[in-house]
C-alpha positions as CSV (number, residue, x, y, z in Angstrom):
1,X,0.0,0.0,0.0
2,X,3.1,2.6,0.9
3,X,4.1,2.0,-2.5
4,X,1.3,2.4,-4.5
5,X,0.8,5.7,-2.3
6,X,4.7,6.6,-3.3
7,X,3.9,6.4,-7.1
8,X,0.9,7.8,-6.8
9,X,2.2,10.9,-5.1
10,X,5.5,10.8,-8.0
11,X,2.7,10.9,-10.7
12,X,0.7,14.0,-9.1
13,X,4.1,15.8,-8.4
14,X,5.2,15.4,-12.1
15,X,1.6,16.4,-13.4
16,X,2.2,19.8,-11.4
17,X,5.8,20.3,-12.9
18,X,4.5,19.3,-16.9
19,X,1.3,21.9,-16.3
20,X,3.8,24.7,-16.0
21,X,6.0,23.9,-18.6
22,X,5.6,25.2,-22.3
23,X,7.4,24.9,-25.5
24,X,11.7,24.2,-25.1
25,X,10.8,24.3,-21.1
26,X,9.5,27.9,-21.2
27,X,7.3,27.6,-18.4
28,X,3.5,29.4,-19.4
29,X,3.8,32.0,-17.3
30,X,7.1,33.0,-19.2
31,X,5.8,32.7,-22.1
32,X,2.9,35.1,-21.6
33,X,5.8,37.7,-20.4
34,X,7.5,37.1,-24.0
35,X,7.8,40.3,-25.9
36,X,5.7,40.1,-29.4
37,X,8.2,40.7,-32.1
38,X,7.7,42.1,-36.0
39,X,10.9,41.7,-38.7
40,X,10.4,43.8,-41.9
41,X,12.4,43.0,-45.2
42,X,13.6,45.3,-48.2
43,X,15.6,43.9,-51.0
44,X,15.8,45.2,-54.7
45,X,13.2,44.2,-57.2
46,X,16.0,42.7,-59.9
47,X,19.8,42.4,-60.3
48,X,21.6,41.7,-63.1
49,X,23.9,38.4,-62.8
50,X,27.1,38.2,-61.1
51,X,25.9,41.1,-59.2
52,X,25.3,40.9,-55.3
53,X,22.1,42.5,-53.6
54,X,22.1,43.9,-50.2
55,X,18.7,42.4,-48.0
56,X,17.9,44.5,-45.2
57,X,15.4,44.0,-42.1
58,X,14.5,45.9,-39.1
59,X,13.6,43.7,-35.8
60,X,11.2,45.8,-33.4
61,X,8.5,45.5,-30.8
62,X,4.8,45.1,-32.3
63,X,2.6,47.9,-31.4
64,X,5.4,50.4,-30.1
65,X,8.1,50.0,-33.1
66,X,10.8,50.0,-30.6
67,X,14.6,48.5,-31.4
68,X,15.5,45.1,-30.2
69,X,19.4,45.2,-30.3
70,X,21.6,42.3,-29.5
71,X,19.2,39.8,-31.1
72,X,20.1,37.0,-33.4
73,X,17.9,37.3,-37.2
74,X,18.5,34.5,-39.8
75,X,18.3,35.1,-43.7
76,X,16.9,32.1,-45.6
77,X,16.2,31.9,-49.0
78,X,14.4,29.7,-51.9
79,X,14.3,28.9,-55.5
80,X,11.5,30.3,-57.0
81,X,8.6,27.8,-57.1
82,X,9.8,25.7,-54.3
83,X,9.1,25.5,-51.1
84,X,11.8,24.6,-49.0
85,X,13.5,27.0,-47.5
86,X,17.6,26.9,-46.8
87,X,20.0,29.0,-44.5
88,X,21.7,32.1,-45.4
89,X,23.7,33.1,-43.2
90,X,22.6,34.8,-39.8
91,X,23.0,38.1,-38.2
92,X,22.6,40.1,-34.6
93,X,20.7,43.2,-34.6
94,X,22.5,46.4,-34.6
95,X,21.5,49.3,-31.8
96,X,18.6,50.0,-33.9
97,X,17.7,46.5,-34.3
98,X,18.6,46.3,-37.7
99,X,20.5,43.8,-40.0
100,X,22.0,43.7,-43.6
101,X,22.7,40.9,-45.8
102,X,24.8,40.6,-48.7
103,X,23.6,37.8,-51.1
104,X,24.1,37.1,-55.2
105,X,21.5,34.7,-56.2
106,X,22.3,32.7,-59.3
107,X,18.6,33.2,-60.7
108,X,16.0,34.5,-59.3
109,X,14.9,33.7,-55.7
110,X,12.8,34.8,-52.4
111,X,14.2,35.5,-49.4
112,X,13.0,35.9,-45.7
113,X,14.4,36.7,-42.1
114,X,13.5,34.7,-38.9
115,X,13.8,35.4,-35.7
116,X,13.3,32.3,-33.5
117,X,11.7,32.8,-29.9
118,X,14.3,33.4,-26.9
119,X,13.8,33.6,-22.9
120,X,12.2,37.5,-23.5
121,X,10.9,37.5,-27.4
122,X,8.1,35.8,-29.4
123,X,9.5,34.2,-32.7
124,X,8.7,36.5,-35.7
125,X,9.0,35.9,-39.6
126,X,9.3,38.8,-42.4
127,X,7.2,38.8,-45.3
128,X,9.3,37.4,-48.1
129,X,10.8,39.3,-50.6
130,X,11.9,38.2,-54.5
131,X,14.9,39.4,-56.2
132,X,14.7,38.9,-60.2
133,X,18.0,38.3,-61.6
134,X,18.4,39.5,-65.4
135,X,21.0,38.1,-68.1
136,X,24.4,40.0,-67.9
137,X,24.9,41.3,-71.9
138,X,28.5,42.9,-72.6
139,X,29.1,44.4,-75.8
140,X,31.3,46.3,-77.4
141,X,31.5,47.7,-80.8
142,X,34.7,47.9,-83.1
143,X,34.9,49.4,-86.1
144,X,31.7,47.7,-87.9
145,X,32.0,44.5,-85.6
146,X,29.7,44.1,-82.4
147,X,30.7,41.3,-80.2
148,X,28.4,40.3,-77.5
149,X,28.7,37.8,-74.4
150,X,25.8,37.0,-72.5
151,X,26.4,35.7,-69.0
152,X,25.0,33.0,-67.4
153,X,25.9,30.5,-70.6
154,X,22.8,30.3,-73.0
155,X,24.3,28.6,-76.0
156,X,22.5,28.1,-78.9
157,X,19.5,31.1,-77.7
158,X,19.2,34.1,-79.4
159,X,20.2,38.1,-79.2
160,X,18.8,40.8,-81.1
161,X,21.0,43.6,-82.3
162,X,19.1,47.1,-82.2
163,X,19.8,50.7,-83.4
164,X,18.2,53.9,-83.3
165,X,19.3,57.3,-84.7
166,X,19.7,60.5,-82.2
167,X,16.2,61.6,-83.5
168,X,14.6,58.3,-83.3
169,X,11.8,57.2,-80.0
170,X,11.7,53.3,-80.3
171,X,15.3,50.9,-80.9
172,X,14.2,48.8,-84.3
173,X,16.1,45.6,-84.4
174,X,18.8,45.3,-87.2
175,X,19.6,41.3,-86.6
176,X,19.4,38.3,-84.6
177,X,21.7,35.4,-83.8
178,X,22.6,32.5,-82.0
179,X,25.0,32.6,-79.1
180,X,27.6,29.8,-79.1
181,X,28.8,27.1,-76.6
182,X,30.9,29.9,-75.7
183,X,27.2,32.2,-75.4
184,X,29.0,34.5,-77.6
185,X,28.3,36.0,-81.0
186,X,29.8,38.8,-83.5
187,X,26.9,41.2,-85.8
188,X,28.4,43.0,-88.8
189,X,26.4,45.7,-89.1
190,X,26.2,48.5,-92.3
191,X,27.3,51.9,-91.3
192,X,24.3,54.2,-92.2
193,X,24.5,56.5,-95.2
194,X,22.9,59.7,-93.2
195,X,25.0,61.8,-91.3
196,X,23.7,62.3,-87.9
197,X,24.7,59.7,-84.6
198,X,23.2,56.2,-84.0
199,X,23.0,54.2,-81.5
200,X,23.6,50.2,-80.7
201,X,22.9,47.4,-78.1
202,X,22.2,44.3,-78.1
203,X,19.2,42.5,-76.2
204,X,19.2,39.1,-75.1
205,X,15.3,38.2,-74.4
206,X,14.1,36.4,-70.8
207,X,14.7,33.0,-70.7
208,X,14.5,29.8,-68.0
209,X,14.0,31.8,-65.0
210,X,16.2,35.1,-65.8
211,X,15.1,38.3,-67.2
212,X,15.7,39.9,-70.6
213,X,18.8,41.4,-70.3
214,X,20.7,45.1,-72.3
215,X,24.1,46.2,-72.9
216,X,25.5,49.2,-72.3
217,X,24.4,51.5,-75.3
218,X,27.5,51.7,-78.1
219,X,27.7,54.7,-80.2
220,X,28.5,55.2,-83.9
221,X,29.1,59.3,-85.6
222,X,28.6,59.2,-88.8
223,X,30.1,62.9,-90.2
C-alpha cells in the first residue's frame, strides 16, 4: 500500500511540474511575459547576374516599433517555385535593431528573415521578398564588328541587335543570332549612309527563369 501511495504521489508531483511547462521548457507563465516581435524585409526588385544584392530587415517591438538590439535574425532563402526553405547566413541586430545581408542569387529567388523565440521575445517571420535576376549582356563595338557575351551560358538562344538614330523614339532591331557554346556571337552591321549619330545594343530576351537582359548602349558618328 506505501508503494502504491509513493507512485501515486510521483505521478501528481510530475503532473504539477509538466502543467507549467511550455514549448523548449519555457514555463506558461514566461511565455505570456514574452515580448511580441515584427521583422520587416527590403531587398531590390531585380539584379543583373554576377551582381550581389544587399537584404535589409529591421527587428522591433509590435505595437510600439521600438529596437531590439543584440538579437540574433536568420536570412533564408528559396528557389523560386519551391518551397523549402535553406540558410543564409545569420546576423545580430544592430542598436537599432537592424541587420544587412549581402547575397548574389544565381537566378531568381525569395528571401525571408527569422527570428526564433528566446527567454524574453516571441519568434517572428518577415514577409518574403523576390529578387529577379536579369542576363548579364557585354558588348562592345569595333569598327563595324559588335561582339556580344551573354552571362550565365545560354548557348544556342538568341540576341537581337538594335539601333536607333539621335532623332529616333523606339530601338528597331537590325539582326538576330545565336550565341555559341561559348554564349558568344559577333553582328556585322552597315554603317548608315545619313550623317547624324546612331546608337547600338544588343538585347538578349528572358529565358529559363532570368530576365531579358541590355548592354550598355554603343555609339557610332557618322560625319
Amino acid at each position: 500500500m506505501n508503494a502504491v501511495r509513493r507512485a501515486l504521489a510521483a505521478v501528481a508531483v510530475s503532473g504539477t511540474a509538466l502543467a507549467g511547462v511550455g514549448v523548449a521548457g519555457v514555463t506558461a507563465a514566461q511565455a505570456a511575459n514574452h515580448v511580441p516581435t515584427a521583422l520587416s524585409i527590403t531587398a531590390p526588385a531585380r539584379i543583373t547576374y554576377g551582381n550581389a544584392a544587399t537584404v535589409t530587415g529591421k527587428l522591433t517591438t509590435t505595437g510600439s516599433h521600438k529596437a531590439l538590439p543584440g538579437l540574433t535574425v536568420a536570412l533564408e532563402e528559396r528557389s523560386t517555385g519551391t518551397t523549402t526553405w535553406t540558410s543564409a547566413g545569420t546576423q545580430t541586430t544592430a542598436a537599432d535593431g537592424s541587420v544587412s545581408f549581402s547575397v548574389k542569387p544565381p537566378r531568381t529567388e525569395e528571401f525571408q528573415l527569422v527570428h526564433a523565440a528566446t527567454s524574453g521575445t516571441k519568434a517572428s517571420t518577415s514577409a518574403t521578398a523576390t529578387i529577379k535576376v536579369a542576363y548579364a549582356v557585354t558588348a562592345s563595338l569595333t569598327g563595324n564588328k559588335v561582339s556580344v557575351t551573354v552571362a550565365p551560358i545560354a548557348a544556342t538562344q538568341k540576341v537581337l541587335l538594335q539601333r536607333k538614330g539621335s532623332s529616333a523614339k523606339q530601338w528597331s532591331t537590325l539582326a538576330t543570332r545565336k550565341l555559341n557554346k561559348t554564349s558568344s556571337a559577333t553582328f556585322t552591321i552597315k554603317a548608315p549612309t545619313a550623317a547624324g549619330t546612331y546608337h547600338y545594343r544588343v538585347v538578349k530576351l528572358a529565358a529559363h527563369g532570368f530576365l531579358a537582359g541590355v548592354s550598355a548602349t554603343m555609339t557610332l558618328t557618322v560625319p
